[in-house]
C-alpha positions as semicolon CSV with decimal commas, in nm:
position;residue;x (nm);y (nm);z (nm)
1;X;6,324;-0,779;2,705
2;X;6,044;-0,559;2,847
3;X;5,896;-0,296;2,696
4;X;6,040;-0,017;2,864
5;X;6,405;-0,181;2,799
6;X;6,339;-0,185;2,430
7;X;6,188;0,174;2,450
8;X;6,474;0,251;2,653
9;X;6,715;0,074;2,368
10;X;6,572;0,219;2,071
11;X;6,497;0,594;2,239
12;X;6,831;0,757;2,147
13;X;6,850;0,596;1,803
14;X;6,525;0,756;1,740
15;X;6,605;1,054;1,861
16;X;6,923;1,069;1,657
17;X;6,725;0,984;1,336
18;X;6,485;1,226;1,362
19;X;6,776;1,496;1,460
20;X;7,001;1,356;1,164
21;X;6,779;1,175;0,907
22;X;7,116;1,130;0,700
23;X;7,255;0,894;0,998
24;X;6,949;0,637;0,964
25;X;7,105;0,547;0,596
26;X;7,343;0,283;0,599
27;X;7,465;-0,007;0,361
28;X;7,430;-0,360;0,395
29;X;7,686;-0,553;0,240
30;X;7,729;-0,905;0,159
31;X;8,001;-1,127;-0,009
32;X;8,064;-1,460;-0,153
33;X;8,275;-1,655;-0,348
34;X;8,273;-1,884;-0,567
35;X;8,367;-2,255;-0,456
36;X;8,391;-2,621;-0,595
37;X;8,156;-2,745;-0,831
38;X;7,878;-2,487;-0,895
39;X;7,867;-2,301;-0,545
40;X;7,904;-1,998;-0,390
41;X;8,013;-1,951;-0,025
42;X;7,868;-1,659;0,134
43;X;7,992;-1,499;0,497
44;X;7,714;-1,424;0,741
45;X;7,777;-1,292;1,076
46;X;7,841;-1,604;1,248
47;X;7,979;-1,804;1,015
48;X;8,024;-1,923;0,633
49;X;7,778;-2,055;0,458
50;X;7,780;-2,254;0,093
51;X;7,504;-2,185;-0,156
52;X;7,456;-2,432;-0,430
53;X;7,192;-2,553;-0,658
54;X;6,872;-2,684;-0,542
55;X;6,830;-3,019;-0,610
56;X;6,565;-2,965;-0,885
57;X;6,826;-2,752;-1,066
58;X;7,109;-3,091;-1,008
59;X;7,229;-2,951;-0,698
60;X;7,300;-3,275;-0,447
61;X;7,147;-3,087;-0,161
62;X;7,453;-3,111;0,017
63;X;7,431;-2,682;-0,002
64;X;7,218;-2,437;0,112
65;X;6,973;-2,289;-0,167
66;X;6,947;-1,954;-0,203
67;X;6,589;-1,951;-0,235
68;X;6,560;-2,146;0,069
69;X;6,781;-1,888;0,194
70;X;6,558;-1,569;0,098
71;X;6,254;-1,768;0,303
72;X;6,479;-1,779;0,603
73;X;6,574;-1,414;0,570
74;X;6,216;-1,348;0,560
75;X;6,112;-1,558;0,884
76;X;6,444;-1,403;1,058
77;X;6,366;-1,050;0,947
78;X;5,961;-1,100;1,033
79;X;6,017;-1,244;1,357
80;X;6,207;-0,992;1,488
81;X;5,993;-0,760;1,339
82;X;5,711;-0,956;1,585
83;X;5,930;-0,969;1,872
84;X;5,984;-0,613;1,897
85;X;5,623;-0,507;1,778
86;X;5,473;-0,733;2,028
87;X;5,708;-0,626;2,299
88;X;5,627;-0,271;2,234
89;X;5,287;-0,314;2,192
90;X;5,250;-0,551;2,532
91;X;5,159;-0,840;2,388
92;X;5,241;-1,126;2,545
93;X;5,393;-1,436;2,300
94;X;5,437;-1,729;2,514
95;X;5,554;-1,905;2,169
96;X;5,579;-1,814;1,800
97;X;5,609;-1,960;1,504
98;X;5,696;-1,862;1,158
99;X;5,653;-2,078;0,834
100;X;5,778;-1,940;0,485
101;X;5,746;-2,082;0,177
102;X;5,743;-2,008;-0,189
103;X;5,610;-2,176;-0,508
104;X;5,871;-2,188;-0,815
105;X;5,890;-2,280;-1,156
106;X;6,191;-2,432;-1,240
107;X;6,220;-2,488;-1,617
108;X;6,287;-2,115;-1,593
109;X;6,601;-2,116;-1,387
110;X;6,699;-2,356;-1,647
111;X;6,573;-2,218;-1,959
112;X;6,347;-2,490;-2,011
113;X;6,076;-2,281;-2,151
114;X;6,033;-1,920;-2,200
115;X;5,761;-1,893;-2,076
116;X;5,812;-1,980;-1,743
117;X;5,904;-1,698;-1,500
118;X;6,198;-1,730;-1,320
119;X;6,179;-1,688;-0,943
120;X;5,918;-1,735;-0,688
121;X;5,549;-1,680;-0,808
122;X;5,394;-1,653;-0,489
123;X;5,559;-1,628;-0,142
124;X;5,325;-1,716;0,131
125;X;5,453;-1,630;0,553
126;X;5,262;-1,825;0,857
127;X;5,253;-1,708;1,170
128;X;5,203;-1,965;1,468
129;X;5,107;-1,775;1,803
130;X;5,065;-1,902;2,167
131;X;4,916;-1,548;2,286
132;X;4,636;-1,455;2,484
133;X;4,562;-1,132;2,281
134;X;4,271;-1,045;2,129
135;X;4,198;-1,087;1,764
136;X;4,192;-0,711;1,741
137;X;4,565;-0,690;1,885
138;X;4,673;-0,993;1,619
139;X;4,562;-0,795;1,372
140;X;4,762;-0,484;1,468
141;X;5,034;-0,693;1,546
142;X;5,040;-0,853;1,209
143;X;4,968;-0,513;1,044
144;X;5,266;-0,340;1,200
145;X;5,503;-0,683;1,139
146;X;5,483;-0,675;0,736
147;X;5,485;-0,278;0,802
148;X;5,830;-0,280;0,987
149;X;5,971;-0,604;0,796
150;X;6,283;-0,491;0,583
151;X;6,292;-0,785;0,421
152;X;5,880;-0,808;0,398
153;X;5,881;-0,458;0,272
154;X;6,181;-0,534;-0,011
155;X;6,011;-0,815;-0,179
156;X;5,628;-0,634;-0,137
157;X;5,790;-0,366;-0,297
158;X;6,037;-0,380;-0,598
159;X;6,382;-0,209;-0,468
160;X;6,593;-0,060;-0,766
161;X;6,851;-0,333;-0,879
162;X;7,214;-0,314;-1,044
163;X;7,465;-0,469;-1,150
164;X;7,844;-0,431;-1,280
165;X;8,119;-0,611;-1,345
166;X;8,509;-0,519;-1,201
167;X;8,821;-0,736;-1,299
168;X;9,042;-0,816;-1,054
169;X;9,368;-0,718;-1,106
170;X;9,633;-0,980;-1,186
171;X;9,915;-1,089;-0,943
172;X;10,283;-1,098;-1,018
């Protein structure tokens, strides 16, 4: 894709959103279930995947970690986020690369000590370019990737969270 094809793409969604800022809000949703053993299998758009615990929690590794799974969210979400930006900008990527990865503490997932936060302490995204930009351009480019990144912007920012709890209704 060009940049006059993506320009062309994203013109009338613009358009609309700026016309009808209420039509720009939607809902994501996602659902799992729980499985065998201690996992939970979760439906993505292509197919189902099974979450279970990491390995340093006694998971057999067999399952995919959902912390591993928020890193790949973030390298999906930020490389598209290049993709586009670079395309719009007129950048040329001959390749890209993106590297996640995220520094945990353990003993407090399992309540080893209080002390010890639970979730990732630091989160840390590489970038890998084959470009003949200039450093100036990299910089924009970079800039306007963590500025457009949902999922860059969710965990730079802290999104409102809640929770509740429905019964399902018993079967005859």
């Amino acid at each position: 894709m060009d940049t006059d094809e993506l320009r062309a793409l994203q013109a009338p969604l613009k358009q609309q959103y700026r016309d009808q800022p209420d039509s720009a809000r939607i809902t994501l949703r996602a659902e799992g279930r729980l499985g065998e053993g201690v996992t939970c299998s979760v439906d993505t758009a292509r197919e189902l995947v099974r979450a279970g615990l990491h390995p340093a929690t006694g998971g057999d590794g067999l399952s995919a970690c959902s912390g591993d799974m928020l890193l790949q969210a973030l390298v999906a979400c930020a490389g598209v986020t290049l993709g586009a930006v670079a395309t719009s900008l007129g950048i040329e990527l001959r390749d890209a690369t993106l590297h996640a990865e995220g520094d945990l503490d353990f003993r407090g997932t399992l309540g080893v000590a209080r002390d010890a936060p639970v979730g990732f302490q630091a989160i840390r995204l590489r970038f890998e370019l084959d470009t003949d930009a200039e450093q100036q351009q990299i910089d924009t480019l970079l800039r306007l990737t963590e500025r457009y990144c949902v999922v860059w912007q969710t965990l730079a920012g802290t999104p409102q969270l809640s929770s509740s709890v429905q019964r399902a209704s018993a079967t005859d």
